[in-house]
NUDREN-620153 format. One line per 2 residues: number of its first residue (from 1); their letters; for each residue x, y, z of C-alpha. Coordinates in Angstrom, 3 decimals, m for minus. Example, Ala and Ser with C-alpha at 12.3 -4.5 7.8 and 13.67 -1.06 7.14 Angstrom:
1> AS> 12.300/m4.500/7.800  13.670/m1.060/7.140;
***
This chain:
1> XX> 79.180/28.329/75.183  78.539/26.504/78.544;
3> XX> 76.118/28.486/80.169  77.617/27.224/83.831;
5> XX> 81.123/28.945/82.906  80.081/32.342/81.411;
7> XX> 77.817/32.785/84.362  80.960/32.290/86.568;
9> XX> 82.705/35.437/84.941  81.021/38.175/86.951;
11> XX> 80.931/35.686/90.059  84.791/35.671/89.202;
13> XX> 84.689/39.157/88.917  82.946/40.260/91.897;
15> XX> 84.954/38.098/93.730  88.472/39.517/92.998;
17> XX> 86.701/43.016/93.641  85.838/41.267/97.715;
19> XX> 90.230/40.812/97.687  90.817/43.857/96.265;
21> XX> 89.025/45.318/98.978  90.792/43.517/101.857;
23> XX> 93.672/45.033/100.505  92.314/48.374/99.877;
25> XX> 91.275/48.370/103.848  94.960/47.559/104.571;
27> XX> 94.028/43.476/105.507  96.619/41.940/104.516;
29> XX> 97.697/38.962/106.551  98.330/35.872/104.380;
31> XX> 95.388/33.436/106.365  92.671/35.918/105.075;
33> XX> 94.376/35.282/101.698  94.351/31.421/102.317;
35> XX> 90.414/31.318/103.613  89.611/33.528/100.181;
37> XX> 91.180/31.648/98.076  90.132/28.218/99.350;
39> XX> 86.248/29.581/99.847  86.437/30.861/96.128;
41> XX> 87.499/27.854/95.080  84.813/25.791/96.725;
43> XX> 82.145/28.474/95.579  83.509/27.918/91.699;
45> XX> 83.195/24.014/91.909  80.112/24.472/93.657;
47> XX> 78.627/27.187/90.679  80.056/25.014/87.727;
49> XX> 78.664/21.698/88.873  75.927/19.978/86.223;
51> XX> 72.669/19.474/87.930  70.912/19.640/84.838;
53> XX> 71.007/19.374/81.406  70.075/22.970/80.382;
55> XX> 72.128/24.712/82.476  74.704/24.424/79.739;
57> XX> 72.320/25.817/77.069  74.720/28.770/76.923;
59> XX> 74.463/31.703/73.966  76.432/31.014/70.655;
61> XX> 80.267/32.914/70.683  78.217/35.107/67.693;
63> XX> 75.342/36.381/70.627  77.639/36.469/73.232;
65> XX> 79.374/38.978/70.885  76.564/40.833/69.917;
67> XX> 75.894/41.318/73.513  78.983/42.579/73.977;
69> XX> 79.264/44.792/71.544  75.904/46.523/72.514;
71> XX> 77.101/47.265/76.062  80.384/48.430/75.027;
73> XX> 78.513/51.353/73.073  76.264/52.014/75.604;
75> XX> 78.864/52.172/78.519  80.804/54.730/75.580;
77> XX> 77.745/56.469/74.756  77.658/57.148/79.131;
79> XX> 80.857/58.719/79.155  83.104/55.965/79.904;
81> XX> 86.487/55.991/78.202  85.919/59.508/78.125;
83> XX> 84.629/59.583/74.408  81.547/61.263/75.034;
85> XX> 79.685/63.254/77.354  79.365/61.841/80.927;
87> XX> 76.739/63.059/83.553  77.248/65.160/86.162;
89> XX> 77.666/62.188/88.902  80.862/61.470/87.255;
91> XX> 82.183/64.187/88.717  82.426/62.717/92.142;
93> XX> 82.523/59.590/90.386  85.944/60.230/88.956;
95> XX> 87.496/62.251/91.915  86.557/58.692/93.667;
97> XX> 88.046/56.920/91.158  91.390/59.303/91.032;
99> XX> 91.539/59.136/95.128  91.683/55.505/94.664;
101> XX> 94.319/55.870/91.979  97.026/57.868/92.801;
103> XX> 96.592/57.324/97.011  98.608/54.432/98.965;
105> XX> 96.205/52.199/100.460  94.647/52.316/102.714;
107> XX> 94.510/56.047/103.307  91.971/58.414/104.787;
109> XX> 91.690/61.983/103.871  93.145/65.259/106.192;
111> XX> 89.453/64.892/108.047  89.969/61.914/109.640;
113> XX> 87.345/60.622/107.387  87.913/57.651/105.440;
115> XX> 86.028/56.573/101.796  82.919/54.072/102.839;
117> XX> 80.921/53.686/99.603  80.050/51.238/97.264;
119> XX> 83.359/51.088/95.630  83.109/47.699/93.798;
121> XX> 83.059/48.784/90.422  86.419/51.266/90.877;
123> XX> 89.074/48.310/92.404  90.333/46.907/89.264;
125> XX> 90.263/50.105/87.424  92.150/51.451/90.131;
127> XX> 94.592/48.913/89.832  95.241/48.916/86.197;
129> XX> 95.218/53.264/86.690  98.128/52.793/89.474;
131> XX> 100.120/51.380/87.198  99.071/52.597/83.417;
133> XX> 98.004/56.357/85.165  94.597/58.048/84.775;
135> XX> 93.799/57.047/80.843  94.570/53.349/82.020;
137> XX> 91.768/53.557/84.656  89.299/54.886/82.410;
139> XX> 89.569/52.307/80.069  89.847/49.492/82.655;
141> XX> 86.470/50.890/84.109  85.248/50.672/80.337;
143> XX> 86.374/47.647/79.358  85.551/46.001/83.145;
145> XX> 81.732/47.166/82.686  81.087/46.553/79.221;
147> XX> 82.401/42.527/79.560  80.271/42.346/82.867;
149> XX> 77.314/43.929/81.109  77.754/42.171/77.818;
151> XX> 77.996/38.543/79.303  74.978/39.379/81.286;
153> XX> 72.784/40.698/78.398  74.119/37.118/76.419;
155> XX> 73.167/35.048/79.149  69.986/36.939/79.584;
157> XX> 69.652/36.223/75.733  68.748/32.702/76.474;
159> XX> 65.632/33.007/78.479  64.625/33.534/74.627;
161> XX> 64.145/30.510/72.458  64.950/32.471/68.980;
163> XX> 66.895/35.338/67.490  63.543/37.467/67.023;
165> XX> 62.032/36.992/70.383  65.591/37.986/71.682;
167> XX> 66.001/41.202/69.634  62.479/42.477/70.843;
169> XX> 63.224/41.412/74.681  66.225/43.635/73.944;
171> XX> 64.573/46.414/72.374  61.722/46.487/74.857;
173> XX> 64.402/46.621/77.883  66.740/49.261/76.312;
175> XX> 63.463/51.264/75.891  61.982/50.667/79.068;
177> XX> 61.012/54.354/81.185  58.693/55.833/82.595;
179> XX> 56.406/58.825/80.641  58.776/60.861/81.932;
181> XX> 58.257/63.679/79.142  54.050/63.449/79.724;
183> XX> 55.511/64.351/83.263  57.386/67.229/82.520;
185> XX> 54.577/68.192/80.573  52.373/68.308/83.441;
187> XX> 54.557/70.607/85.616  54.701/73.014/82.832;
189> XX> 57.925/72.533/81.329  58.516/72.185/77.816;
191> XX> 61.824/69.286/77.469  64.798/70.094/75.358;
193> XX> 65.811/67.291/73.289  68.830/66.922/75.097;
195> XX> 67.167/67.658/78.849  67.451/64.869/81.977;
197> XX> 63.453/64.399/81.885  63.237/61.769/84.876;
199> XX> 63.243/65.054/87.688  59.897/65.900/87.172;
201> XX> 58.433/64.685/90.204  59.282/64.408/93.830;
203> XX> 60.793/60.765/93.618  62.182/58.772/90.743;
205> XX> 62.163/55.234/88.718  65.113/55.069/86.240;
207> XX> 64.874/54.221/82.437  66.925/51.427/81.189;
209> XX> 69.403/53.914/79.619  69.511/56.566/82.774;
211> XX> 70.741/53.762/84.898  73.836/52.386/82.412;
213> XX> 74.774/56.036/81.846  74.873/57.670/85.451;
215> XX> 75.027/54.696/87.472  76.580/51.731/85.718;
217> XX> 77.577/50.244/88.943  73.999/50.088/91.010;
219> XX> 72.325/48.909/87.344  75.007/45.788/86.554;
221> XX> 74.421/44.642/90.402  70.503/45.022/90.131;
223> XX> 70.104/43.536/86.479  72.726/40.736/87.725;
225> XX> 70.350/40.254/90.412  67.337/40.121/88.140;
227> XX> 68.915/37.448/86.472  69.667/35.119/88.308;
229> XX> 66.235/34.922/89.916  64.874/34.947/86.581;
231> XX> 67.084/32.001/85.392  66.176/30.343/88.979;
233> XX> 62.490/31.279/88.083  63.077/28.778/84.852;
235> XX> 65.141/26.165/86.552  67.859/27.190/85.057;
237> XX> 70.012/28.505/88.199  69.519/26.475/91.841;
239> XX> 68.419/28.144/94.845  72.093/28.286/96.401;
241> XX> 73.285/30.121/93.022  70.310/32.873/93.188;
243> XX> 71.170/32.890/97.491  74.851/33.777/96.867;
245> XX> 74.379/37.136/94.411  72.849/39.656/97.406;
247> XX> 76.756/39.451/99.162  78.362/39.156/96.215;
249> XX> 76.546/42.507/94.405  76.604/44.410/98.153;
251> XX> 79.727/46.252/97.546  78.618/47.730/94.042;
253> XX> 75.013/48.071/94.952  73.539/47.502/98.596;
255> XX> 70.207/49.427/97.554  70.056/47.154/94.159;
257> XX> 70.940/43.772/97.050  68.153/45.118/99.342;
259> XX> 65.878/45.655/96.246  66.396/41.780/95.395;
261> XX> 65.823/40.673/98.761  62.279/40.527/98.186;
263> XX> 62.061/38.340/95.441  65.092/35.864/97.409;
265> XX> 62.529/35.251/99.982  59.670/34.222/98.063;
267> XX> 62.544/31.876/95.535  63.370/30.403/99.583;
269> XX> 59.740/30.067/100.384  58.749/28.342/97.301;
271> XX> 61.682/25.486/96.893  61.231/24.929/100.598;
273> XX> 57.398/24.466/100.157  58.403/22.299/96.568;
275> XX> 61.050/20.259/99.039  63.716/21.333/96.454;
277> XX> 66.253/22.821/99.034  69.660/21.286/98.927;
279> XX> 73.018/20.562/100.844  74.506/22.550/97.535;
281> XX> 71.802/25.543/98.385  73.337/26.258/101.547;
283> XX> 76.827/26.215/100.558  76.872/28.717/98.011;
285> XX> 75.841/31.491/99.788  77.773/30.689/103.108;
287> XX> 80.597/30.647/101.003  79.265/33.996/99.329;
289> XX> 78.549/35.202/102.639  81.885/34.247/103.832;
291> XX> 84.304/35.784/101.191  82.004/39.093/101.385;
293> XX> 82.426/39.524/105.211  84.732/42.017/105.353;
295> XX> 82.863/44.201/102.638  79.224/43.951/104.626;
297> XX> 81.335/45.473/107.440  82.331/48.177/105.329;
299> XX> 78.974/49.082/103.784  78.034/49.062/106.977;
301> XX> 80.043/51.033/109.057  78.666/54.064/110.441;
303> XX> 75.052/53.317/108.937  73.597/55.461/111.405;
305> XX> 74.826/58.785/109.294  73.045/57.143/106.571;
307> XX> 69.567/55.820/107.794  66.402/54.850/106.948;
309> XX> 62.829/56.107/107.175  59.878/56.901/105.967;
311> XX> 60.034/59.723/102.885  56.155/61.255/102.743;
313> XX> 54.823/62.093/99.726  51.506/64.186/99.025;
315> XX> 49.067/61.618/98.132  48.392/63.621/95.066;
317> XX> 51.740/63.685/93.981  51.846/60.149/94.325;
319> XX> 49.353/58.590/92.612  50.416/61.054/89.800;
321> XX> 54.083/59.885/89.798  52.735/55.811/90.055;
323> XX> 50.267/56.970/87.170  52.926/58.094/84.827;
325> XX> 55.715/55.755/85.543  54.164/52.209/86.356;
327> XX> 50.060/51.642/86.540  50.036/51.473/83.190;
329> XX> 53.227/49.122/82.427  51.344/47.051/85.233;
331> XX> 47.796/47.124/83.691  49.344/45.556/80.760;
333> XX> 51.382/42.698/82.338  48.587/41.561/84.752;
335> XX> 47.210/39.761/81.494  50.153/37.756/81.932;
337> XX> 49.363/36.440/85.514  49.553/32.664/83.808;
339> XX> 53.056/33.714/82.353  56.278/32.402/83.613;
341> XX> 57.703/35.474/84.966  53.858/36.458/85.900;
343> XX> 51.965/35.289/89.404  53.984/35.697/92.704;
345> XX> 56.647/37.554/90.313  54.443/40.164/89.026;
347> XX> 52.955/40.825/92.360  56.114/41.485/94.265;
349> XX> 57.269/43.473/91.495  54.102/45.701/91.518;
351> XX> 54.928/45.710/95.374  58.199/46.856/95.117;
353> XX> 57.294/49.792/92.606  54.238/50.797/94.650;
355> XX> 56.264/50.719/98.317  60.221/51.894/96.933;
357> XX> 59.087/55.501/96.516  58.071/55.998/100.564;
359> XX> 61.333/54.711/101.832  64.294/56.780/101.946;
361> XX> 68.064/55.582/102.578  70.120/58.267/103.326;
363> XX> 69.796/62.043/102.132  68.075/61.615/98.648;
365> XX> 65.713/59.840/96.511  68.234/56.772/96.110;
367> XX> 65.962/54.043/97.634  63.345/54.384/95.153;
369> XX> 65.985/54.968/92.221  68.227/51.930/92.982;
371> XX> 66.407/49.432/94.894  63.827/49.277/91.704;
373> XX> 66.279/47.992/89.349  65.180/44.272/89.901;
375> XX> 61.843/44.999/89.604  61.912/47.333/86.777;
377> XX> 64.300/44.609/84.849  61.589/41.652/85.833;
379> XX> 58.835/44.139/84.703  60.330/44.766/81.127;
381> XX> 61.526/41.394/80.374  57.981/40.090/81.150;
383> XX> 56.425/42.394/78.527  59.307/41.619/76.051;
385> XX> 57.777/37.935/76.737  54.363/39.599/75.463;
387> XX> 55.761/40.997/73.118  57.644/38.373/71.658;
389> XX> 54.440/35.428/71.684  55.368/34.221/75.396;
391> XX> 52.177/34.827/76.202  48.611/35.532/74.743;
393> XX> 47.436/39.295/74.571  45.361/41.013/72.172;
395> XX> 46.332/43.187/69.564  45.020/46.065/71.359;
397> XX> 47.303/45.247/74.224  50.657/45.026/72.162;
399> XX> 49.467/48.245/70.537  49.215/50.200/74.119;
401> XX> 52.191/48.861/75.241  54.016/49.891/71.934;
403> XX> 52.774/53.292/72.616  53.759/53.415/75.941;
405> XX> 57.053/52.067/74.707  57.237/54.932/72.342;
407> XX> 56.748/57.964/74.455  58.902/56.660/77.894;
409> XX> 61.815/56.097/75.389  61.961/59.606/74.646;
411> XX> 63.954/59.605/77.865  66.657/57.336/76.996;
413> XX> 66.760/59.101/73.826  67.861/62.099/75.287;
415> XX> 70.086/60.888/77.393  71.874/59.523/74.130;
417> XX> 70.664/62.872/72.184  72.529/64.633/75.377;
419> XX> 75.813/62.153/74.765  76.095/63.084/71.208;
421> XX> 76.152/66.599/71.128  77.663/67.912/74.569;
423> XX> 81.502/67.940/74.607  83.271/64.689/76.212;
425> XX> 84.057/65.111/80.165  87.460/66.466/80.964;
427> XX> 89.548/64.069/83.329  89.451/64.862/87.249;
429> XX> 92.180/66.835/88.675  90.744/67.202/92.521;
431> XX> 89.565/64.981/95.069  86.629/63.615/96.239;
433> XX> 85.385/66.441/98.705  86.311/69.106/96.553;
435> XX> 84.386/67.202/93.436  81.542/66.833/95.711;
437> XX> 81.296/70.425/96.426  81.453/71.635/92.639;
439> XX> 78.049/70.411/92.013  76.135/69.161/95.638;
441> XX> 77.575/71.013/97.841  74.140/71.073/99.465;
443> XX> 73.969/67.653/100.650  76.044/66.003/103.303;
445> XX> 79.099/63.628/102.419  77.930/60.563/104.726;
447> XX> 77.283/58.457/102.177  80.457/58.807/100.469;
449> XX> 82.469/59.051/104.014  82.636/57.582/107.651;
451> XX> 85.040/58.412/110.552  87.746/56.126/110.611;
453> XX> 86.851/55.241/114.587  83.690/54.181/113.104;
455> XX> 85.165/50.963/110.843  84.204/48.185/112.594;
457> XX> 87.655/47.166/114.464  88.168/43.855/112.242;
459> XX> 88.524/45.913/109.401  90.192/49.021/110.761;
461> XX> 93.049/49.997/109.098  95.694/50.315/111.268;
463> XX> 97.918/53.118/110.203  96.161/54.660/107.168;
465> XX> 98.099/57.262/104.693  96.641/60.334/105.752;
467> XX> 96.511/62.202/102.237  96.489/65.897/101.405;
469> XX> 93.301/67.929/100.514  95.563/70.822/98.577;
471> XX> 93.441/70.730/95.495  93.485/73.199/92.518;
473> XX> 91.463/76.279/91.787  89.752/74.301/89.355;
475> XX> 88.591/70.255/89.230  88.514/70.356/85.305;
477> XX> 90.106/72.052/82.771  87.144/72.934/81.228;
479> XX> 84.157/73.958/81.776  81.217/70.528/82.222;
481> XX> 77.919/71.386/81.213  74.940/70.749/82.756;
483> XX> 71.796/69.185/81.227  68.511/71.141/81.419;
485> XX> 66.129/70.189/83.613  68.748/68.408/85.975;
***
């Protein structure tokens, strides 16, 4: 399958979310429809035209299956569908999703307030629920992240020259964590096989399996991300392809965007020092940049409820947390300096794991959780390279990083152990503010909301649906438990 096309399907994808959105802000005059249409156009021809010969070195229709059947179970296995258990950020997650649903758009809620969040990943299923009710949304958000996953893990398939060395990259990124359990170890606690280990310390890095369960939407914009810098890495993606993602991703993910940032800057520096910049690398992203407008206003707007600054941590407490969850992932991969996704690549991803957990974006630990995903993607597909005889390394090397393997995937196991045996999560019968309240009541709403005098005036909606907040005693009909150790 031409690689070219199936790497246009979550372009496609993201794009149609961008015109969702214009209509979900209440922009609907038929020009803005016209530019979209004619810019997405431009940015497809652009995307799908052969500059080399390997850029059509696509996975077979059997991988590209494969692929898609693994990320259909895991996005079931997170609580998707509603077939099993889903974590406790679905419950906002779902009152979003419902708000969305059965709402006129654009609307903002009896505070004035209107929704400002990464909403990407909940426009189509919103669609499809507004017509097919709530069971039609869930599976649209099912079946819309487990295509968008699946295509990426087939095209990611192909940085891998046989079957074998694929199935190990695979199993060493599905694996990939932190010692998260040596951690809770440490602090005195004693896991339960079905316990949320990753809390143990006063920041967090996600596992490979955290990050498609609780936040499928920040891990399919970072791991997109990774990709195509990895694919421009090999030549197999231009500059202007790699260039055009950080928009495009934005309105799923802006921490997992900022998070690629780094490595976009070095890709720039080194094709401009390599003379290898073209008319073509412009285009793309100005056409990205273009079609995304309206949503980079909407991130934005009111960013100074949000904020960023510096989040101290006791030096102790960090050198502990960078012991347990990357020195020695890092030790290992230096031996790969020489290595394609080694050099500059291994040192900005080192960067980015050492420097994420003193910034903070808003009220939590998000920063370091979201804007890692890049880096911890680059990280584990470099030692699936080691693994797989990308690269030399000693026997005792492969044995250590088994090992470490073994013992951080005890925390995607029980986030799967955890899926299994808790009861599947009851369908959202309360809005957002309400959901938000049942579990972090604590924490402010400003990442979720912004005044609707603070939307930038372009894309103001004019006269909003202003919708009711009479909710019901209870969100859920039953009762959603809560993982130990959460």
């Amino acid at each position: 399958m031409p690689a070219t096309l199936l790497f246009s399907v979550p372009i496609g994808w993201l794009a149609y979310d961008l015109l969702l959105l214009c209509r979900f802000l209440g922009l609907d005059h038929p020009a803005l429809y016209a530019a979209w249409a004619v810019l997405t156009a431009g940015m497809f021809w652009l995307v799908t035209l052969p500059r080399r010969d390997d850029l059509h070195a696509g996975p077979t229709i059997a991988t590209l299956l494969a692929c898609l059947g693994v990320a259909t179970l895991l996005m079931l296995l997170g609580g998707e569908g509603r077939f099993f258990y889903a974590n406790l950020d679905w419950q906002v997650r779902d009152a979003v999703l419902r708000d969305m649903t059965v709402n006129p758009w654009p609307f903002v809620y009896a505070s004035g307030d209107m929704l400002r969040a990464p909403i990407g990943m909940y426009l189509i299923p919103a669609v499809a629920g507004k017509a097919f009710g709530q069971a039609g949304a869930d599976l649209a958000l099912l079946g819309q992240n487990s295509l968008l996953l699946g295509v990426l893990l087939a095209i990611g398939s192909t940085l891998y020259g046989t079957v074998p060395k694929r199935l190990i990259a695979l199993t060493v990124f599905l694996a990939f964590s932190g010692l998260d359990v040596l951690g809770q170890i440490k602090i005195g606690n004693t896991p339960a096989p079905t316990a949320h280990l990753e809390g143990w310390a006063p920041t967090q890095f996600s596992s490979t399996i955290t990050l498609a369960f609780w936040v499928p939407q920040h891990a399919i914009a970072g791991w997109f991300g990774a990709l195509g810098f990895l694919l421009w890495r090999v030549r197999r993606l231009g500059l202007g392809g790699l260039l055009m993602l950080p928009p495009l991703v934005a309105l799923w993910s802006p921490l997992a965007a900022m998070g690629l940032m780094p490595f976009i800057l070095y890709a720039c520096w080194y094709d401009l020092r390599q003379r290898r910049i073209a008319v073509l690398d412009i285009a793309l992203p100005i056409f990205a940049t273009a079609i995304a407008l309206p949503a980079l206003l909407y991130i934005a707007a009111a960013g100074d409820q949000v904020g960023a600054r510096f989040f101290p941590l006791h030096p102790a407490h960090y050198l502990l947390f960078e012991t347990l969850e990357a020195f020695p992932f890092l030790l290992v991969a230096w031996a790969g300096w020489r290595a394609r996704f080694g050099g500059a690549v291994l040192a900005i991803t080192a960067a980015m794991l050492l420097i994420a957990p003193l910034i903070q974006v808003g009220w939590w630990i998000d920063f370091a959780m979201r804007a890692t995903i890049p880096a911890l993607a680059i990280l584990a597909l470099h030692l699936g390279d080691m693994l797989g005889g990308g690269w030399p390394a000693s026997a005792r090397r492969k044995s250590a990083l088994i090992g470490l393997l073994a013992i951080g995937s005890l925390t995607g196991l029980s986030e799967i152990a955890r899926a299994l045996t808790f009861p599947a999560s009851p369908p959202p019968r309360c809005g957002f503010s309400r959901a938000w309240d049942e579990t972090f009541s604590a924490w402010p709403k400003a990442s979720y909301l912004a005044p609707l005098d603070a939307m930038p005036p372009a894309i103001r909606p004019a006269d909003p649906a202003r919708v009711s907040t009479a909710d019901p005693v209870r969100c859920h009909d039953r009762a959603w438990p809560r993982p130990a150790l959460f």
